[in-house]
LUMROFI-913441 format. One record per residue: residue in one letter; x negated, y, z of N, C-alpha, C in turn. Coordinates in steps of 0.001 Angstrom, whole numbers, plus 500000, padded with zeros to 6 digits. Example, Ala and Ser with C-alpha at 12.3 -4.5 7.8 and 13.67 -1.06 7.14 Angstrom:
! LUMROFI-913441
SITE	rest	nu	nv	nw	cau	cav	caw	cu	cv	cw
SITE	A	486810	494310	507800	487700	495500	507800	486800	496700	507800 .
SITE	S	487150	497750	507080	486330	498940	507140	487100	500030	507870 .
//
This chain:
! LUMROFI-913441
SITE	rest	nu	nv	nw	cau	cav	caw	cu	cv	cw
SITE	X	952109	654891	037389	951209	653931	036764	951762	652519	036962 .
SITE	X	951673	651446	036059	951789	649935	035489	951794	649558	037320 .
SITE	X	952543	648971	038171	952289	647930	039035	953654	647093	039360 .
SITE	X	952561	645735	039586	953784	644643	039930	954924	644798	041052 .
SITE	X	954822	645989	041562	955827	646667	042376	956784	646809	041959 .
SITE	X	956906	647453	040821	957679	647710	039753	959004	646428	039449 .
SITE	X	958488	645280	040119	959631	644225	039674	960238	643609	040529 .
SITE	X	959919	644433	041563	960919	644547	043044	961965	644170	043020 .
SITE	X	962706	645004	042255	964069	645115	042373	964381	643627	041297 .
SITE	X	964033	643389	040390	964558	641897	039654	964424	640868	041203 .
SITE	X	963348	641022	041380	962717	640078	042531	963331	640049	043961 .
SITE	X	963907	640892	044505	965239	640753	045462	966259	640599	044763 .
SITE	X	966940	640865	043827	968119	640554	043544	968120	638715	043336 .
SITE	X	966971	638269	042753	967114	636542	042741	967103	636325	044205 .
SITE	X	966487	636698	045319	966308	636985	046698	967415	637277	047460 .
SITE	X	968240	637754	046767	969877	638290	047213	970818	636727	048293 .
SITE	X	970914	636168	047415	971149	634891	048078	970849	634318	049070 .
SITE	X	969519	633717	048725	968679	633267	050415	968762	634409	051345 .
SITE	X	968746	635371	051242	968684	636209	052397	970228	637003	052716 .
SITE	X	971211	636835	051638	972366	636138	053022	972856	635011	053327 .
SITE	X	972288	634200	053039	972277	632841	053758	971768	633017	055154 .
SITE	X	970570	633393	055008	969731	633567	056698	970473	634771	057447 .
SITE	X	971351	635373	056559	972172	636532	057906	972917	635941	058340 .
SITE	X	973754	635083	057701	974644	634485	057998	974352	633188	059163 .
SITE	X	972878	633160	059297	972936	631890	059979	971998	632741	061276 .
SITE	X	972564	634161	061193	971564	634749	062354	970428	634519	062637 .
SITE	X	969522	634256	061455	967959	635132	061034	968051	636469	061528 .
SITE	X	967150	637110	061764	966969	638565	061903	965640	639182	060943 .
SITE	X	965867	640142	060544	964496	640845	060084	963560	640683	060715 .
SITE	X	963308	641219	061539	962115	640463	062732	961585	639494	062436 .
SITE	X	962661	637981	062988	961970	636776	062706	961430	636674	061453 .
SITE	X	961656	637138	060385	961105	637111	059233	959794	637925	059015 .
SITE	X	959742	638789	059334	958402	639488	059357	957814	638779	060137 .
SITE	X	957691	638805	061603	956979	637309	062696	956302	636636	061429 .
SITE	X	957346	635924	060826	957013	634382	060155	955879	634839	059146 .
SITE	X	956269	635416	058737	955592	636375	057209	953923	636597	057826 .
SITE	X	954154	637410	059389	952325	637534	059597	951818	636430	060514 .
SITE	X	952733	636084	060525	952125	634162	062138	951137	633384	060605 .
SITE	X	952110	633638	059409	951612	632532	058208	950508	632873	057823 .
SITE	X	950130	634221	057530	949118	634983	056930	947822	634659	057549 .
SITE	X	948029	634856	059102	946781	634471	060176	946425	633153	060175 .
SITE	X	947080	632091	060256	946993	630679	060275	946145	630465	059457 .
SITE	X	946714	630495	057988	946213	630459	056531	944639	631330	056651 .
SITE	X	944561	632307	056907	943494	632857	056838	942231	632093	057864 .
SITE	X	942807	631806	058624	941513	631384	060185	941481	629852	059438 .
SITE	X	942243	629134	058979	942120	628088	058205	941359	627874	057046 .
SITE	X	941518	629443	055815	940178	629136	055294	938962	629074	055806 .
SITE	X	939058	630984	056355	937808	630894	056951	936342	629753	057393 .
SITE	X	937347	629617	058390	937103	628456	059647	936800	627209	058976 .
SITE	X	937970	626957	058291	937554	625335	057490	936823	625023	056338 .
SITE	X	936717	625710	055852	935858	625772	054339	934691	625439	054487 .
SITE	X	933982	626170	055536	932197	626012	056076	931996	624922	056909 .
SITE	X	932920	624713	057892	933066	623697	059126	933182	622835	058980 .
SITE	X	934790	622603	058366	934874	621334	058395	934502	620461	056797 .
SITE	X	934336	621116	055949	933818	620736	054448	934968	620719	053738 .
SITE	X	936133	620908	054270	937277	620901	053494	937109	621229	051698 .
SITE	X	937814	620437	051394	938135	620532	049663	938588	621891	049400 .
SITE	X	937527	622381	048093	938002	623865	047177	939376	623862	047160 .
SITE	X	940326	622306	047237	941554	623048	047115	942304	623407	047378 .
SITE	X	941655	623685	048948	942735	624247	050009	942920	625264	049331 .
SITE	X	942347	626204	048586	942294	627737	048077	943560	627400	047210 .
SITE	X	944113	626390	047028	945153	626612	046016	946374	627096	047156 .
SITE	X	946246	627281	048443	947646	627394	049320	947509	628853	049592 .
SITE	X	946181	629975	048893	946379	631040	048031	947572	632089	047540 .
SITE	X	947126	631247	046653	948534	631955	045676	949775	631698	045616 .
SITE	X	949926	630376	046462	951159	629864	046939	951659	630414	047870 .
SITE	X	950731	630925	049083	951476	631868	050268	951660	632771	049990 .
SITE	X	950633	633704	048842	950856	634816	048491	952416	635058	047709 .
SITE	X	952857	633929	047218	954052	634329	046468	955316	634408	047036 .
SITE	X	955107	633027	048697	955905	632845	049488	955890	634219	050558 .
SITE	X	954947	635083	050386	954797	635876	051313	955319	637479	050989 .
SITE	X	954939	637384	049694	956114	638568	049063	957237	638085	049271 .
SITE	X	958090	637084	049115	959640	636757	048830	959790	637189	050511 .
SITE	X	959002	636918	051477	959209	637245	052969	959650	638813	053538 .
SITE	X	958345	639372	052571	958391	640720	052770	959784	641462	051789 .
SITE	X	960048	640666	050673	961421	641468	050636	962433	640722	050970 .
SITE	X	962763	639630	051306	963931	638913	052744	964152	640254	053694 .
SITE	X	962899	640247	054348	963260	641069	055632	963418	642386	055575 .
SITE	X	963275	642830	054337	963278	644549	053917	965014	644155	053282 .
SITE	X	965565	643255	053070	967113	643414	052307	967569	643149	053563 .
SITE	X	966973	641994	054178	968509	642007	055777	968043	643136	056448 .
SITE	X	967007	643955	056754	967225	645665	057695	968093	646343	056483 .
SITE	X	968020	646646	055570	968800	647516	054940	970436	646956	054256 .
SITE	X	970163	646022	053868	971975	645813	053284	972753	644321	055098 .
SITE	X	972215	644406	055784	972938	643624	056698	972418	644376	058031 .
SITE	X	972280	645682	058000	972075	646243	059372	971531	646063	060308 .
SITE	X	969895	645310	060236	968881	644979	060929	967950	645930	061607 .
SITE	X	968121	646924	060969	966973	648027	060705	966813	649054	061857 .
SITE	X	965412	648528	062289	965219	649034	063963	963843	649820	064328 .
SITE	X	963654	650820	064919	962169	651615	064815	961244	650598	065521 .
SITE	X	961529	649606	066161	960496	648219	066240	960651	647634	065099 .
SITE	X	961308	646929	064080	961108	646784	063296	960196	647181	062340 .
SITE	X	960359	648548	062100	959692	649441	061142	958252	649257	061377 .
SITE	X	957749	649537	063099	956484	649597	063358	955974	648053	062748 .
SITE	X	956870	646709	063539	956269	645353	063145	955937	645678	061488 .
SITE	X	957025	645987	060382	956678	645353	059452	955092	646159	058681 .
SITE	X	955346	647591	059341	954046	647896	059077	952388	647461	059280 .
SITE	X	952848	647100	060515	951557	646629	061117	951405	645242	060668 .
SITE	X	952405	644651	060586	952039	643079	059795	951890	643173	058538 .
SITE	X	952402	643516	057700	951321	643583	056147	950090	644109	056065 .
SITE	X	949608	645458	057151	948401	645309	057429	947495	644659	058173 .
SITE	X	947831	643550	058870	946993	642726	060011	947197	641335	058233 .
SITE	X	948187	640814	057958	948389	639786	056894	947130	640153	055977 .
SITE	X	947105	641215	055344	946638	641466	054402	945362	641430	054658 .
SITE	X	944494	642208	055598	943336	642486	055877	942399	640914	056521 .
SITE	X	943712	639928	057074	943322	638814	057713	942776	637934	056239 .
SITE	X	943686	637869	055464	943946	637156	054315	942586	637777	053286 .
SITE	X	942723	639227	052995	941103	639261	051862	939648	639245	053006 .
SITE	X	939883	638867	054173	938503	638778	054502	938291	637528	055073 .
SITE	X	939516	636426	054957	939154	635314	055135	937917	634390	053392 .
SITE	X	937991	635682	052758	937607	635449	051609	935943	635434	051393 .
SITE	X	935621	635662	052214	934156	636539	052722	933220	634719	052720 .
SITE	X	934235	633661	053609	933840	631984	053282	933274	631512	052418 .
SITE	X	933648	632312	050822	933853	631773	049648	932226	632144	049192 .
SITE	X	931102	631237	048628	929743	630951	048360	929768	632397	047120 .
SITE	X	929000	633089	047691	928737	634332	046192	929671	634890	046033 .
SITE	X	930583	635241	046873	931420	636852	047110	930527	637625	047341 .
SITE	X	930889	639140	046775	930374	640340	047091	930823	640769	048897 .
SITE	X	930543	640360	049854	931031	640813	051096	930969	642371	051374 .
SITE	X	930111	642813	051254	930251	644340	051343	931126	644958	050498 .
SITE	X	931677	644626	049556	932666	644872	048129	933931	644803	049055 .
SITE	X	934292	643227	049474	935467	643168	050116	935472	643678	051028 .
SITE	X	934846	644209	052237	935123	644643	053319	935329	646374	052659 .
SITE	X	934396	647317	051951	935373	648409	051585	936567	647881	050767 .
SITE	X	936983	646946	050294	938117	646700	049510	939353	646835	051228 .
SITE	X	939049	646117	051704	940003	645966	052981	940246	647242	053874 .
SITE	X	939038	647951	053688	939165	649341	054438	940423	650225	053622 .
SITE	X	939743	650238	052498	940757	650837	051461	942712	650972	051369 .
SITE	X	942444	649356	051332	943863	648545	051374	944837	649375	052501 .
SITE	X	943811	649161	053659	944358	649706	055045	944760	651368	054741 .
SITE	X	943432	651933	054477	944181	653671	054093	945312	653917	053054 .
SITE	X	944981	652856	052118	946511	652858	051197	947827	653239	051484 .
SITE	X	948082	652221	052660	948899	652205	053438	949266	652733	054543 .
SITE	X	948120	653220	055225	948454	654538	056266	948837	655791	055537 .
SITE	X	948276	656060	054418	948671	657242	053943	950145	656742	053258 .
SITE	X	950407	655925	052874	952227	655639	052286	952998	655979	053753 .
SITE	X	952513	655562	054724	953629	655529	056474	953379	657351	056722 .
SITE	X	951795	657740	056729	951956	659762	057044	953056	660779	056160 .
SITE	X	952871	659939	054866	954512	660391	054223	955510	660940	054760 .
SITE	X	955748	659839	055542	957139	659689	056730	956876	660978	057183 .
SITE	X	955926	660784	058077	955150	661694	059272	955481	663111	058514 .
SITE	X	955062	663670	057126	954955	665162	057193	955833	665371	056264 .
SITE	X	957270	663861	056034	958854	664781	055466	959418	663976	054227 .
SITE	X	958301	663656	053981	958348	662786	052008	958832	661322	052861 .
SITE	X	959131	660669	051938	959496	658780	051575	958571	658310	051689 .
SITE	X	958697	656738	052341	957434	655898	052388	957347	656208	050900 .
SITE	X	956018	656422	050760	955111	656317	049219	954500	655001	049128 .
SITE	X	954921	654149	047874	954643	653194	046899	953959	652759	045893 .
SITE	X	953330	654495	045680	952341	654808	044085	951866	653571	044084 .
SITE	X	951651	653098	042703	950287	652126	042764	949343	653308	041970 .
SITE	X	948079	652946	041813	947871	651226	041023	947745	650171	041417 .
SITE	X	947176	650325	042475	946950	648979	043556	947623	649060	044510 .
SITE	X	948889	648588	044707	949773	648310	045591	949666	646898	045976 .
SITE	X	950869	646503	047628	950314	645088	048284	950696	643862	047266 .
SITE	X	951440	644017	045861	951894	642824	045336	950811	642988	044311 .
SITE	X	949903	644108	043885	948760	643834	042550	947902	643130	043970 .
SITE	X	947519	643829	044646	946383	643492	045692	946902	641791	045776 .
SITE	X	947819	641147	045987	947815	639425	046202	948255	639205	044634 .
SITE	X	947920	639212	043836	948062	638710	042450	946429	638515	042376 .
SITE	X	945689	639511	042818	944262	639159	041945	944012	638184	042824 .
SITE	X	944089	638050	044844	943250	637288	045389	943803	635770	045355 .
SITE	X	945214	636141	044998	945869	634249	044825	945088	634000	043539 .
SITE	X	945119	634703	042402	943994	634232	040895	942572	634148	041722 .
SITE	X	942170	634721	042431	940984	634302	043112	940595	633051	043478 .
SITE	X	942180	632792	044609	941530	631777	044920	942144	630421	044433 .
SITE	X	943149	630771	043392	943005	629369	042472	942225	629679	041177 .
SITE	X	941222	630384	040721	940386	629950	040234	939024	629053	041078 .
SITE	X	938847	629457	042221	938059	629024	043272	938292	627141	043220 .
SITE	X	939838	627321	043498	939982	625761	043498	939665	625409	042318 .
SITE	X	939240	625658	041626	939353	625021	040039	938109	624521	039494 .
SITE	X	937295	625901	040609	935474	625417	040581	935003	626644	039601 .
SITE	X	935598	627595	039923	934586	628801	039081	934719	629481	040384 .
SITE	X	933411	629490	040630	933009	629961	041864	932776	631365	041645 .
SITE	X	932616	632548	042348	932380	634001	042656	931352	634359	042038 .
SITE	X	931062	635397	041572	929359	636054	040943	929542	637460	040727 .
SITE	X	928972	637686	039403	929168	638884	038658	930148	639192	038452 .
SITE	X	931254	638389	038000	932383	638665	037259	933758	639094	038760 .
SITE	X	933094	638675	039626	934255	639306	041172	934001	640005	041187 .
SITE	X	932559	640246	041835	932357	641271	042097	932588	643081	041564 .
SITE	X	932854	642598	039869	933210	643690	038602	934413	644033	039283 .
SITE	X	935429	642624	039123	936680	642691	039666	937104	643445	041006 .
SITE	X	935896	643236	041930	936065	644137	043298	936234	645463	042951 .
SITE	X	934720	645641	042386	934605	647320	042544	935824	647761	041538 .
SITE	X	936439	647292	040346	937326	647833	039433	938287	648083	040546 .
SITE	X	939002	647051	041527	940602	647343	042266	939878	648521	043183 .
SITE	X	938735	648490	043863	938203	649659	044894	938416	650842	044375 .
SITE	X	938134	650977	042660	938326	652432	042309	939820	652537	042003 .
SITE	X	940466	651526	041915	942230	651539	041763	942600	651896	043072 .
SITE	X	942342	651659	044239	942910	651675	045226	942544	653049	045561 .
SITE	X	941357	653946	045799	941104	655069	045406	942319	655908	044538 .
SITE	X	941942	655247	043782	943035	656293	042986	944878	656348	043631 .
SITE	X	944977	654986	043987	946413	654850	044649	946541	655622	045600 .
SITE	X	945512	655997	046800	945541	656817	047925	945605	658559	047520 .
SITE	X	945204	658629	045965	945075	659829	046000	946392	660249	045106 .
SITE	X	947220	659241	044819	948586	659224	043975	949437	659243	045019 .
SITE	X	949472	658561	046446	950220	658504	047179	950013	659822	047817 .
SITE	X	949321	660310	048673	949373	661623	049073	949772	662732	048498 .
SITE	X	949359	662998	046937	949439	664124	045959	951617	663595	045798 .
SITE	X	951690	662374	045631	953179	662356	045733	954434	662763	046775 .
SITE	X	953468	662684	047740	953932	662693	049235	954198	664417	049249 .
SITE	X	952639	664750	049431	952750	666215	049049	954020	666956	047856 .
SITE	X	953754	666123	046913	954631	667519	045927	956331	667103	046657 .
SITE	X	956660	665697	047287	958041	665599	047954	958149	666518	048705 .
SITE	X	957317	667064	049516	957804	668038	050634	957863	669469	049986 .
SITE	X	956885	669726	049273	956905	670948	048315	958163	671071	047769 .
SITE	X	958763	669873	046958	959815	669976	046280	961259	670245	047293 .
SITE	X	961330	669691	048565	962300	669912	048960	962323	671408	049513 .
SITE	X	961201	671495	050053	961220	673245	050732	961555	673884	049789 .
SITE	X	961496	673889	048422	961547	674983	047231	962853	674782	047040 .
SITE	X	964004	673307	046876	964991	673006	046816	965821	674032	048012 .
SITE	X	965447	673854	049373	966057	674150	050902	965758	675982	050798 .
SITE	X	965004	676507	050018	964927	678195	050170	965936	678641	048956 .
SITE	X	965978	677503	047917	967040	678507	047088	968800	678349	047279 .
//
């Protein structure tokens, strides 16, 4: 199925560059993931926190879709230096897992701030997100490839909430029309968990049937 995953590969190859620049200047994968979830948390405890508190301007929400874009280019930096510059370490693996899920989950529920969000919407949206992605890593676990299925994979999932939250800055505040938007990605993400497993599954099927003949 259709996801912005899909343009990965255009999207590291412009990425190709900067990220051997930073091998070359002894960056590590690591530090890049670090950076990738130190940013995510900041940004997030910053909306949160500041939006209600301190009265801060709608347009902080524009640093949104801006991290979100800076934060994919992070997540594939540090996925090209472990694999084409020999970074690639079972601490690694665990960090980068656990930081797109601590980033991610920090980031749509710093959203919860925002006047007339559906909060109960986003918090199963975040539960979701999270099983998405545990079930892509059990893959590993019972033989198959990290699984990627979308429909709602982590680059659709920050496309809608950076449009979130620069429409937010813009002054069209949350209602009916998010909330549609919630429950629509909840039943996408649903469906992604049940694309990723059923994929996962027929990989191992397929190789045992491959390995007996």
């Amino acid at each position: 199925m259709p996801s912005v995953y899909q343009l990965k590969s255009a999207f590291s190859d412009i990425l190709r560059p900067i990220t051997q620049r930073l091998a070359a200047a002894g960056i590590s994968a690591n530090q890049v993931t670090i950076a990738a979830l130190a940013g995510s948390v900041a940004l997030a405890v910053a909306l949160y926190f500041g939006s209600p508190l301190l009265n801060l301007s709608p347009l902080i929400w524009l640093s949104v879709p801006v991290w979100m874009f800076i934060r994919m280019a992070l997540n594939n930096i540090d996925g090209m230096l472990a694999r084409e510059h020999d970074m690639s370490t079972p601490k690694g693996a665990i960090l980068n897992e656990m930081g797109d899920v601590v980033s991610d989950s920090a980031l749509f529920l710093a959203f919860t701030a925002l006047p007339g969000i559906n909060i109960p919407l986003l918090v199963i949206l975040t539960l979701l997100a999270v099983m998405s992605e545990m079930i892509g890593v059990v893959a590993v676990q019972i033989g198959a490839s990290r699984r990627y299925d979308g429909p709602s994979g982590k680059s659709d999932r920050a496309l809608f909430f950076g449009l979130l939250g620069f429409l937010y800055a813009l002054g069209v505040n949350p209602g009916i029309w998010s909330s549609a938007v919630l429950l629509l990605i909840i039943v996408l993400l649903a469906v992604t968990i049940i694309n990723r497993a059923k994929s996962a599954l027929r990989e191992v099927s397929d190789k045992a049937a491959t390995g007996s003949d």
